[in-house]
DRENTOR-157015 format. One record per residue (C-alpha): residue number from 1; residue in three letters; x, y, z. Coordinates in Angstrom, 1 decimal, always signed. Example, Ala and Ser with C-alpha at 12.3 -4.5 7.8 and 13.67 -1.06 7.14 Angstrom:
residues 2
ATOM/resi/resn/x/y/z
ATOM/1/ALA/+12.3/-4.5/+7.8
ATOM/2/SER/+13.7/-1.1/+7.1
end
This chain:
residues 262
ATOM/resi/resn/x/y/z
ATOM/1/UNK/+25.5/-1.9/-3.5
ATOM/2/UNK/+22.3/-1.9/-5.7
ATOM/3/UNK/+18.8/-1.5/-4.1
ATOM/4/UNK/+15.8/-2.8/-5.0
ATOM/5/UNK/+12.3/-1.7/-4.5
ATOM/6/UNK/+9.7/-4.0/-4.4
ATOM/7/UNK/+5.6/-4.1/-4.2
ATOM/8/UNK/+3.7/-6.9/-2.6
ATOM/9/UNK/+0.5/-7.7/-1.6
ATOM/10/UNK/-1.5/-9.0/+1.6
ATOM/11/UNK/-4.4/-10.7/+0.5
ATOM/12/UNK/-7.2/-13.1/+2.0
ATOM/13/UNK/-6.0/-14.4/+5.6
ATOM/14/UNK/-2.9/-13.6/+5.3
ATOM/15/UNK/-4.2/-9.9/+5.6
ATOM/16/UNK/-4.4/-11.0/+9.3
ATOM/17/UNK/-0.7/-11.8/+9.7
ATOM/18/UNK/+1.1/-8.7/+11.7
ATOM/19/UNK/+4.0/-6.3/+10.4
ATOM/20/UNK/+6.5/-8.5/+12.7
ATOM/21/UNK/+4.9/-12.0/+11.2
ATOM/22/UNK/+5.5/-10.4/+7.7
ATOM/23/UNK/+9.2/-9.7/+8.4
ATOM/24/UNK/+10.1/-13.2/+9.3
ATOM/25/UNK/+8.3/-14.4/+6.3
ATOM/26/UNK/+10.1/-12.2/+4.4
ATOM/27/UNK/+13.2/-12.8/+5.5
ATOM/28/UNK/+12.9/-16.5/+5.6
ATOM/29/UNK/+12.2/-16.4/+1.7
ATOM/30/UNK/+15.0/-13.9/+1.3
ATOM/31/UNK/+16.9/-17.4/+2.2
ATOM/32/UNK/+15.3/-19.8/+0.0
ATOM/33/UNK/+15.6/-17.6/-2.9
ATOM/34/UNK/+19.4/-17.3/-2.1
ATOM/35/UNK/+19.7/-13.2/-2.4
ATOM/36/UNK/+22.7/-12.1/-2.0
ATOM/37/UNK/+21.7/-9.4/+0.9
ATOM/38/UNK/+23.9/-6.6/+2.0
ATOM/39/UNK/+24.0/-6.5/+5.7
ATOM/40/UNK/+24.4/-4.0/+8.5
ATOM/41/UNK/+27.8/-3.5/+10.5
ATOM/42/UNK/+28.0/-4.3/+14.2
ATOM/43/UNK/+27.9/-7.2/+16.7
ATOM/44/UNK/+23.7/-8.0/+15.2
ATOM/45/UNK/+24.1/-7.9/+11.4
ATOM/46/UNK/+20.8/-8.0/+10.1
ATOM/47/UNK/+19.8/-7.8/+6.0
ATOM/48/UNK/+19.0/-4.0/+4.9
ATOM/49/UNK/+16.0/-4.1/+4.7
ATOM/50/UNK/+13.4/-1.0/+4.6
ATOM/51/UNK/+9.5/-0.9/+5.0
ATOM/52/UNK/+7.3/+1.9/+4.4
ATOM/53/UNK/+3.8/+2.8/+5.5
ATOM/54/UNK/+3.0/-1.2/+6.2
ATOM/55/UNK/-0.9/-1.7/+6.4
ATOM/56/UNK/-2.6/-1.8/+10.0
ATOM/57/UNK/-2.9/-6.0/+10.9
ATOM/58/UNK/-6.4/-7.4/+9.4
ATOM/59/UNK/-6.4/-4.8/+6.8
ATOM/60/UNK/-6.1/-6.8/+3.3
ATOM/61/UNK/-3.7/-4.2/+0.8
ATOM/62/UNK/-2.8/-4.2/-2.9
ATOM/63/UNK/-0.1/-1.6/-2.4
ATOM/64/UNK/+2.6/-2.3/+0.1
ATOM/65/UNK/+6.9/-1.4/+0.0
ATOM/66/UNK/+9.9/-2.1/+0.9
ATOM/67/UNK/+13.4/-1.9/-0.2
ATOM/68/UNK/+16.4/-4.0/-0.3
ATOM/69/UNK/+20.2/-3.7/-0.7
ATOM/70/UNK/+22.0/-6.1/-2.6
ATOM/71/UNK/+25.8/-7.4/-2.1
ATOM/72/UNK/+25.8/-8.1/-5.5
ATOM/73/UNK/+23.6/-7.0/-8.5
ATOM/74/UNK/+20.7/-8.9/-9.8
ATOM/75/UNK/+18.1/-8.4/-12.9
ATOM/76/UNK/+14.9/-7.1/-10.6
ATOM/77/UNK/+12.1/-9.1/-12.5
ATOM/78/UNK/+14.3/-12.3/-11.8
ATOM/79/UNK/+14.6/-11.3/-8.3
ATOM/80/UNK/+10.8/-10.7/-8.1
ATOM/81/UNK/+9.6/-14.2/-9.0
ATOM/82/UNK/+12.0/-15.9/-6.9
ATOM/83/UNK/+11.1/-14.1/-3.9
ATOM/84/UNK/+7.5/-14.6/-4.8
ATOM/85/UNK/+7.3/-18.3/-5.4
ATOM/86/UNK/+9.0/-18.0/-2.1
ATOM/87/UNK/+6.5/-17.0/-0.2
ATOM/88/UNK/+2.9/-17.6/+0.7
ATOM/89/UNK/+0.0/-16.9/-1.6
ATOM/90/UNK/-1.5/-14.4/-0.3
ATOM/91/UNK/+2.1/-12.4/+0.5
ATOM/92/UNK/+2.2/-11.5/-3.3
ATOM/93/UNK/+5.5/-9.4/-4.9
ATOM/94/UNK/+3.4/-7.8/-8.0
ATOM/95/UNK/+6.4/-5.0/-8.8
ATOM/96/UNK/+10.1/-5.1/-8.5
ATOM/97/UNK/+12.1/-2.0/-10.1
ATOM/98/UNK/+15.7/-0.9/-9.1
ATOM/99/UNK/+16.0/+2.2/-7.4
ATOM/100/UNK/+17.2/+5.2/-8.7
ATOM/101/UNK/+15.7/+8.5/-7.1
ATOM/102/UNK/+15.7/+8.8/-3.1
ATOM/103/UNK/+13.1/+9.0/-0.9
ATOM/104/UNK/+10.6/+6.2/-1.5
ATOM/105/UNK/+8.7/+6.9/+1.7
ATOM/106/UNK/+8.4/+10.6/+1.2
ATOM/107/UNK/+6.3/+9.6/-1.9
ATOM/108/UNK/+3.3/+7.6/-0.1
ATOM/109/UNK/+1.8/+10.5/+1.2
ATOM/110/UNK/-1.8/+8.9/+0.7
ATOM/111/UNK/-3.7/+6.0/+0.0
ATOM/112/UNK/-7.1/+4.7/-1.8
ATOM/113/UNK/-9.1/+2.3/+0.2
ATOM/114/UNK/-12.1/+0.0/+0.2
ATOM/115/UNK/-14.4/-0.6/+3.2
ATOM/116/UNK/-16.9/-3.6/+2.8
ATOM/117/UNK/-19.9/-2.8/+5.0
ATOM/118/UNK/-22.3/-5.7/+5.2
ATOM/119/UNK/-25.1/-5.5/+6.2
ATOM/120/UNK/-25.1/-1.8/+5.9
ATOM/121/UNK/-27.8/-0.7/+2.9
ATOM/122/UNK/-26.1/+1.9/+0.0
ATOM/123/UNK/-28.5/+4.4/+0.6
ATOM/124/UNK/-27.8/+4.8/+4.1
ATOM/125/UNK/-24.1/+4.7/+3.8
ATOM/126/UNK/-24.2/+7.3/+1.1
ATOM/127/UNK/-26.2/+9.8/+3.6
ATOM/128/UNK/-23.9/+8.8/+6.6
ATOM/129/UNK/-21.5/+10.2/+4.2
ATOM/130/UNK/-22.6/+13.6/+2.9
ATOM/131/UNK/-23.1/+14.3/+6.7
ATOM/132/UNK/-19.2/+13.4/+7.5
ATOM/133/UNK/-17.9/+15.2/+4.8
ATOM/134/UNK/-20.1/+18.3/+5.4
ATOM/135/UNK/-18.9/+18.5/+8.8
ATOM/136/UNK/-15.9/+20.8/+9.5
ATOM/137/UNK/-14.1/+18.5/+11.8
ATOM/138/UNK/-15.1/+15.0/+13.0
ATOM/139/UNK/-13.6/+14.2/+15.8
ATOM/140/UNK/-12.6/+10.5/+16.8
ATOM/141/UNK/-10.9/+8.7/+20.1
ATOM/142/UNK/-8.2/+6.0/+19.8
ATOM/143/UNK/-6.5/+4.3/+22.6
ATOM/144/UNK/-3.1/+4.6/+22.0
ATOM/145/UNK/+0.3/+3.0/+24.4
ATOM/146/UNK/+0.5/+6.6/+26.1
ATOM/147/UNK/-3.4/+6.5/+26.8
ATOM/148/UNK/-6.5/+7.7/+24.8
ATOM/149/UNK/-5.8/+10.3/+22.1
ATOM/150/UNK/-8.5/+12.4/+20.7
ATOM/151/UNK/-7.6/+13.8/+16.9
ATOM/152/UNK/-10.1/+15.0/+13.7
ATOM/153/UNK/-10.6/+12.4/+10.5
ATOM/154/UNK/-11.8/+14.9/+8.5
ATOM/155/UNK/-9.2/+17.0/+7.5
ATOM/156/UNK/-7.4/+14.2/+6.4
ATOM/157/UNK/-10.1/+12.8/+3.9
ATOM/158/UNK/-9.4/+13.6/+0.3
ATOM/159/UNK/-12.7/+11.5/-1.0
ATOM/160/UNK/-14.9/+9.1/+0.2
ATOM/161/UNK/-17.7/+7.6/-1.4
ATOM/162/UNK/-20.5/+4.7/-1.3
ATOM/163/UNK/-22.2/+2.7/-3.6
ATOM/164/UNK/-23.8/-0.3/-3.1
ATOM/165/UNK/-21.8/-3.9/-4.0
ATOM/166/UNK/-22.6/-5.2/-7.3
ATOM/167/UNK/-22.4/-8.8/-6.1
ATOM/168/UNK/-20.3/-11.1/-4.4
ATOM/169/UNK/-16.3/-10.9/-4.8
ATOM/170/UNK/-16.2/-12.9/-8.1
ATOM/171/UNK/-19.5/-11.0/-9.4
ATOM/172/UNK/-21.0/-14.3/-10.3
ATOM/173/UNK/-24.5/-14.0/-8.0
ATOM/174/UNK/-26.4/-11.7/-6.1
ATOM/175/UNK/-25.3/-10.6/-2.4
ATOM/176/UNK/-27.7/-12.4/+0.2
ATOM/177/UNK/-27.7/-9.1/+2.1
ATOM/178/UNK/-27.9/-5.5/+2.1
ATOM/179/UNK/-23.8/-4.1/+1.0
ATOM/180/UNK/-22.4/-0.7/+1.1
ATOM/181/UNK/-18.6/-0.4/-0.8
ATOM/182/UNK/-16.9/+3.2/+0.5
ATOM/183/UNK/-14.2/+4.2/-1.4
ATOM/184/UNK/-11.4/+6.4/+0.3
ATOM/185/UNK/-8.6/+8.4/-0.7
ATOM/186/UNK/-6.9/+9.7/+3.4
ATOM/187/UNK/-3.8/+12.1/+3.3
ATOM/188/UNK/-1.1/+10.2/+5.3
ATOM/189/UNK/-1.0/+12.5/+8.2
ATOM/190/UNK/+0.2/+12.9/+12.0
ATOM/191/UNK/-1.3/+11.3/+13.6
ATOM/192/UNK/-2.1/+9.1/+11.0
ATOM/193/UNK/-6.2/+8.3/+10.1
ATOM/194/UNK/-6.8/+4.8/+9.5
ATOM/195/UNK/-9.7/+3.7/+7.6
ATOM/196/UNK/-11.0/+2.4/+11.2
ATOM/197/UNK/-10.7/+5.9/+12.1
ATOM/198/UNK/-13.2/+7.1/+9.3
ATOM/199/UNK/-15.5/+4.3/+10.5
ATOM/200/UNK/-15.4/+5.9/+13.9
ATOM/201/UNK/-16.3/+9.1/+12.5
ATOM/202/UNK/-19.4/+8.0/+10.3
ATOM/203/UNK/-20.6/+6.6/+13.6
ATOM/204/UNK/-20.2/+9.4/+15.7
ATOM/205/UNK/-21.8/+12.1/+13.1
ATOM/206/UNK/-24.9/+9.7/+11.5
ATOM/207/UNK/-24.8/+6.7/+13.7
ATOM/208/UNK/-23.9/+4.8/+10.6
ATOM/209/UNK/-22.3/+1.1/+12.5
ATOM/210/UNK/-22.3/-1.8/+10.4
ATOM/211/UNK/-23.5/-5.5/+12.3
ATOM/212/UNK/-20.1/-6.5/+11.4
ATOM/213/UNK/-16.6/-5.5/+11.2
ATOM/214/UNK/-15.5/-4.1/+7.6
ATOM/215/UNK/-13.7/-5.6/+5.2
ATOM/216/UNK/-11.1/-3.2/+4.1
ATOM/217/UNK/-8.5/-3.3/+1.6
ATOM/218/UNK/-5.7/-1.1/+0.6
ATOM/219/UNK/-5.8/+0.1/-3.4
ATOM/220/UNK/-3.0/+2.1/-3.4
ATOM/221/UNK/-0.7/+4.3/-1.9
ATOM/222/UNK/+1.8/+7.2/-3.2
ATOM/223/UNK/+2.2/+10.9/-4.1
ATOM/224/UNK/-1.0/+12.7/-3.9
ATOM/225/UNK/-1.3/+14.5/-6.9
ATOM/226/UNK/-3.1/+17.9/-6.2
ATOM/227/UNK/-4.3/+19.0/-10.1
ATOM/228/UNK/-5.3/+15.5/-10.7
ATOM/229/UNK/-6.9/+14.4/-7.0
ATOM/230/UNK/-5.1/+11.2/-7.9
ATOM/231/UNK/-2.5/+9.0/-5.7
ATOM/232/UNK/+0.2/+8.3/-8.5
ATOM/233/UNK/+2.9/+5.2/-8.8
ATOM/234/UNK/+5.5/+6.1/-6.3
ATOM/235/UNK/+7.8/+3.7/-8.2
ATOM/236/UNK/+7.1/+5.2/-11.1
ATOM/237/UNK/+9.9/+8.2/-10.8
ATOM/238/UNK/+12.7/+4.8/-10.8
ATOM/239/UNK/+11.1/+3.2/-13.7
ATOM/240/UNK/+11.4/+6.5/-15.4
ATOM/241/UNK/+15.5/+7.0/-14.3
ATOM/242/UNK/+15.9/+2.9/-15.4
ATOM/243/UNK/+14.6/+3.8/-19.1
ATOM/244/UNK/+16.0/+7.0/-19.6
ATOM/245/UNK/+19.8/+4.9/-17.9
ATOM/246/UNK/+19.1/+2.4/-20.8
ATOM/247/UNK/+18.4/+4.8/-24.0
ATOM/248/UNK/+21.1/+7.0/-23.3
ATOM/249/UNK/+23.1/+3.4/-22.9
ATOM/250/UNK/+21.9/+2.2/-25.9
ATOM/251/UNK/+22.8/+5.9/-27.9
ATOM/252/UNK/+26.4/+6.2/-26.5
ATOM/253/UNK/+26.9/+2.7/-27.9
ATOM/254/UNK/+25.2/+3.4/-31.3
ATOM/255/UNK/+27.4/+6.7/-31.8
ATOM/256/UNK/+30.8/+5.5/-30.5
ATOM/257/UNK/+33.7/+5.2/-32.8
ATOM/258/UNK/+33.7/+1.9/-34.9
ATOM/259/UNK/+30.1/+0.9/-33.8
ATOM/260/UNK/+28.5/-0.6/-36.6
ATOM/261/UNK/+31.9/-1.4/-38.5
ATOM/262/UNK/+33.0/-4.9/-39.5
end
């Protein structure tokens, strides 16, 4: 059985489709691009299919996974533009390697986002934040299914900083209207802090609210690297295993007796 991991994408309006709407979309396109799934045992087979860490519903995100098995092998990059051109733009696969470590989830332990304030002037968002990240704890209420939990945002926020937007999304003109970009890296923690959640706390320690709700966007999620203070590729450690597969390959078939010979 060979698995696959694979990157995609949730991009304008589609970033408002749900983790459930996203699963039969995917699944529907594992069908038109004819993969040859692996499925589970029991009287419900369903496709193996694993998702990691999927972005909150009307969040837009560069940096989502999953993982497949496979009945039967298949090249990854061929695989990738099948699956792709069967789905919607906006639900983009961008990365397809196959996978040869373990533990794809225990590498997205954080994740860079962007917030879109408008409406919100740079200068104020970057005081709103020097007073949240000089507090010691900031602490935040979300309604939750077992009732209103109350947790701290701080301690999970790696970075977070504002500037103000240098124009509109294709940088061709001027914004209209004041805009405030925040950039955050947030530890994936229990409970987990959502970029919502950081919102909540710039409201609650320097009344910062935007007139509107923010646009935010997922950069990218992975291992947090602690020397650097940078989230890394989580599929880079397969990519690594694939090329170091296919040298030592190449060099066993090189060296063996007769290679080369007429």
């Amino acid at each position: 059985m060979q698995r696959i991991r694979l990157r995609y994408t949730k991009r304008g309006r589609l970033r408002f489709t749900s983790h459930r709407d996203f699963q039969r979309a995917f699944e529907r396109a594992l069908r038109r691009a004819e993969v040859p799934m692996a499925y589970s045992a029991g009287f419900t087979p369903h496709p193996k299919v694993s998702y990691a860490n999927a972005a909150p519903t009307g969040t837009g995100s560069e940096a989502e996974y999953l993982e497949i098995a496979l009945a039967e092998a298949r090249d990854p990059q061929t695989l990738r533009r099948l699956l792709d051109e069967s789905l919607p733009d906006g639900l983009d696969i961008t990365d397809a390697v196959e996978a040869r470590t373990s533990g794809l989830a225990d590498r997205l332990t954080a994740s860079i986002w962007e917030l879109r304030l408008e409406g919100v002037d740079a200068e104020d968002a970057r005081k709103a934040v020097e007073t949240f990240l000089a507090a010691e704890t900031v602490e935040v209420q979300r309604k939750t299914k077992n009732g209103i939990r109350t947790f701290d945002t701080r301690a999970a926020v790696v970075e977070l900083t504002a500037a103000a937007a240098p124009g509109d999304p294709q940088g061709d003109r001027p914004l209209d209207s004041a805009c405030a970009i925040l950039r955050l890296v947030v530890r994936h923690v229990t409970p987990a802090v959502r970029p919502d959640d950081v919102l909540s706390g710039l409201r609650a320690v320097a009344d910062l609210a935007p007139p509107v709700p923010a646009a935010v966007t997922r950069l990218a999620q992975g291992l947090f690297d602690e020397e650097s203070g940078t989230v890394t590729d989580p599929l880079a450690p397969d990519r690594e295993e694939v090329t170091a597969a296919t040298t030592a390959a190449a060099t066993a078939s090189a060296t063996a007796p007769g290679a080369g010979t007429a």
